[in-house]
SETI-487485 format. One record per residue (C-alpha): residue in one letter; x, y, z. Coordinates in nm, 4 decimals. Example, Ala and Ser with C-alpha at 12.3 -4.5 7.8 and 13.67 -1.06 7.14 Angstrom:
2
+------+----------+----------+----------+
| code |       c1 |       c2 |       c3 |
+------+----------+----------+----------+
|    a |   1.2300 |  -0.4500 |   0.7800 |
|    s |   1.3670 |  -0.1060 |   0.7140 |
+------+----------+----------+----------+
END
This chain:
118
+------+----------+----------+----------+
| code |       c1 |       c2 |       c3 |
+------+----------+----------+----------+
|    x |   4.0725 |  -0.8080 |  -0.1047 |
|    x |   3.7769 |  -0.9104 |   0.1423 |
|    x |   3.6569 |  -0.6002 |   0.3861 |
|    x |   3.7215 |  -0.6871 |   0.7447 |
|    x |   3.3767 |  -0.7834 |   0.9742 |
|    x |   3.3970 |  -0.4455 |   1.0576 |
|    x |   3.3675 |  -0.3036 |   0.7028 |
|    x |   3.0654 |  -0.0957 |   0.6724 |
|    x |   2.9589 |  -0.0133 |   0.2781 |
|    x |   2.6834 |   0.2175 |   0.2355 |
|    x |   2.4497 |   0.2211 |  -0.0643 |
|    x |   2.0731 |   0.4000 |  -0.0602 |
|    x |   1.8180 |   0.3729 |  -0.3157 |
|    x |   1.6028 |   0.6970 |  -0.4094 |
|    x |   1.3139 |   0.6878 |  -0.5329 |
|    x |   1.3286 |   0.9251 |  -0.8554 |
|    x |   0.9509 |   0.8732 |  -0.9677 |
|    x |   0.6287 |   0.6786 |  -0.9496 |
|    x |   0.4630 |   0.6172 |  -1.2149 |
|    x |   0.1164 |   0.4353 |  -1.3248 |
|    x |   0.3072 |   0.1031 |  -1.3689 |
|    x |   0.6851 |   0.1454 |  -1.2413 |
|    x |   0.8629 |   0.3194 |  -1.0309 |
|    x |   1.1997 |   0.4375 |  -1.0929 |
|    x |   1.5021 |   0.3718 |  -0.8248 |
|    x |   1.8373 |   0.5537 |  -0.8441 |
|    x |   2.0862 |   0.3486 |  -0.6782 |
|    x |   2.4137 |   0.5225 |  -0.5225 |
|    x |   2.7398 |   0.3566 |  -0.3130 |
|    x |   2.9010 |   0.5276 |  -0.0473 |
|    x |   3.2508 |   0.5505 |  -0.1845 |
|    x |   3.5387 |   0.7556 |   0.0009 |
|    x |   3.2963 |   0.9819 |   0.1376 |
|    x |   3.1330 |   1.0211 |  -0.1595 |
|    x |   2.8265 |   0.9335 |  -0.3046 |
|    x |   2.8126 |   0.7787 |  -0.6881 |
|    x |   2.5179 |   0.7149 |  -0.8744 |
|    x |   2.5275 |   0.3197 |  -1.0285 |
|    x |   2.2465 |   0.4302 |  -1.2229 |
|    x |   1.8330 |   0.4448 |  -1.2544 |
|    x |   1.6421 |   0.1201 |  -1.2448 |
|    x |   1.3170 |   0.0547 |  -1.3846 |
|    x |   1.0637 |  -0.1495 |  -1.1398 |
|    x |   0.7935 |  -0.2820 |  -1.2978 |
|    x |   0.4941 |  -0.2874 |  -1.0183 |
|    x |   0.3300 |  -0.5748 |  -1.1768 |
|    x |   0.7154 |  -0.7750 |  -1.2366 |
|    x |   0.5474 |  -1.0943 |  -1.1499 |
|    x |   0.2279 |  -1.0648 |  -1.3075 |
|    x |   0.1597 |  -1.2099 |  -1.6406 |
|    x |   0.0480 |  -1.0454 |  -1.9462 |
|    x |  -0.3180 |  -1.0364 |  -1.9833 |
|    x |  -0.3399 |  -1.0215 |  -1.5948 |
|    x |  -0.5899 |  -0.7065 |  -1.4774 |
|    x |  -0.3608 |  -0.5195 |  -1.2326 |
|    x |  -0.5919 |  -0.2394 |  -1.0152 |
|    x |  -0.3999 |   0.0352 |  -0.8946 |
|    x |  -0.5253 |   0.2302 |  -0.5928 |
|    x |  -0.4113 |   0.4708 |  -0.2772 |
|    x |  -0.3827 |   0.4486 |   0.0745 |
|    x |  -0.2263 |   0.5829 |   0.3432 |
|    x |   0.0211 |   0.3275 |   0.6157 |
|    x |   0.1594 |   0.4169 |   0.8764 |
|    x |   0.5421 |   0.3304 |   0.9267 |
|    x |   0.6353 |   0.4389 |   1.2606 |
|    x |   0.6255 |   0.7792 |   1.3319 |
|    x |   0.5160 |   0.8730 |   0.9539 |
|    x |   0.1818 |   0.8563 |   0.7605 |
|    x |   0.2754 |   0.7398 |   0.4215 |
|    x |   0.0396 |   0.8010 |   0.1297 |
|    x |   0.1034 |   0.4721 |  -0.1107 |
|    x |  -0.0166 |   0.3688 |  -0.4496 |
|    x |  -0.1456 |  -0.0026 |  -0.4402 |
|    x |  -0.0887 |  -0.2256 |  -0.6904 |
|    x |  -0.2825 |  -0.5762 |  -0.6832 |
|    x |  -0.3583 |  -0.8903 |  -0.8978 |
|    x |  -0.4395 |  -1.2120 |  -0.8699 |
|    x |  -0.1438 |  -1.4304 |  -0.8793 |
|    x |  -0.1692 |  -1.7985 |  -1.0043 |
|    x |   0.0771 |  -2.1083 |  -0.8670 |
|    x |   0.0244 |  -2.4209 |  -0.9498 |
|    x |  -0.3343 |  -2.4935 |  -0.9323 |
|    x |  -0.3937 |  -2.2612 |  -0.6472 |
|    x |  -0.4954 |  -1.8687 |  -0.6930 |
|    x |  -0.4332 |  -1.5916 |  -0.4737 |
|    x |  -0.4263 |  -1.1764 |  -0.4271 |
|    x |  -0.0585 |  -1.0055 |  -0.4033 |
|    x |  -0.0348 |  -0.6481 |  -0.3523 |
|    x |   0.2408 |  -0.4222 |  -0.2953 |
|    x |   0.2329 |  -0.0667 |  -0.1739 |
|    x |   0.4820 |   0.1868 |  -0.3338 |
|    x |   0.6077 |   0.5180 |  -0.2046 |
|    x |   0.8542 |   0.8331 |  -0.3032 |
|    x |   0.9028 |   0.8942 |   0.0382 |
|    x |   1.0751 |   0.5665 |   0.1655 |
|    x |   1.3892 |   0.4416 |   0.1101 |
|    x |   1.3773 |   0.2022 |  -0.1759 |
|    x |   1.0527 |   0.3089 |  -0.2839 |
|    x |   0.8734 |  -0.0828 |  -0.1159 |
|    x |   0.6270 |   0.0191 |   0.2040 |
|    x |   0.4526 |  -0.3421 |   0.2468 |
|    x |   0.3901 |  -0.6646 |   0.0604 |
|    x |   0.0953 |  -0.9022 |   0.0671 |
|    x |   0.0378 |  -1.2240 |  -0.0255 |
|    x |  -0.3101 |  -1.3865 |   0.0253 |
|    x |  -0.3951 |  -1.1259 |   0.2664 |
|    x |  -0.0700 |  -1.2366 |   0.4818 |
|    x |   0.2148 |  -0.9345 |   0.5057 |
|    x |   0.5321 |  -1.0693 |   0.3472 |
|    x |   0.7239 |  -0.7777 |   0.3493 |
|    x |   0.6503 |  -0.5012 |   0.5485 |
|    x |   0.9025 |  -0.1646 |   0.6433 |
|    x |   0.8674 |  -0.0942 |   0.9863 |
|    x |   1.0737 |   0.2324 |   1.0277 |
|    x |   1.3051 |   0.4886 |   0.8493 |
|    x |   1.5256 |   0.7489 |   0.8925 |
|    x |   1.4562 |   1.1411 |   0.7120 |
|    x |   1.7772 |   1.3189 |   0.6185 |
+------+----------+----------+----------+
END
């Protein structure tokens, strides 16, 4: 059975902890007014880099809208083809789904502009 257009499924991610090379996300669906866990999820902050690769870890502090979010960095050079560049990501308990920003070659790929606090 396909949900009508005006289905609306709910599913959050929580961030259950950071730690000095992962971060742990518990993901839970909305289901009948209730919320189920599907289980925790190891992600690896440095999932694309390959072994051997020196990955620095730092803090900062972003701000995403209204909030000041203190994030740990992670960043390493990342190799494609013959060309080399610096991707970072910045991590956070306090967001949904645990990603604040993402940077490739000093360009933002992936940044979270706002959120909501329950």
């Amino acid at each position: 059975m396909r949900p009508s257009d005006s289905a609306v499924i709910e599913q959050k991610q929580t961030v259950v902890d950071v730690l000095p090379a992962e971060i742990l996300l518990e993901t839970s669906t909305l289901v009948n007014d209730e919320w189920r866990s599907e289980g925790v999820t190891e992600y690896p902050l440095a999932v694309i880099a390959k072994p051997g690769i020196a990955v620095a870890f730092s803090e900062e502090v972003v701000k995403v809208g209204k909030h000041e979010i203190d994030c740990k960095v992670m960043s390493h050079e990342l190799t494609m083809g013959e060309h080399a560049t610096i991707y970072r990501a910045w991590v956070s308990r306090e967001v949904p789904g645990g990603v604040v920003k993402k940077e490739m070659a000093g360009v933002v790929v992936w940044e979270l502009l706002e959120f909501l606090k329950k």
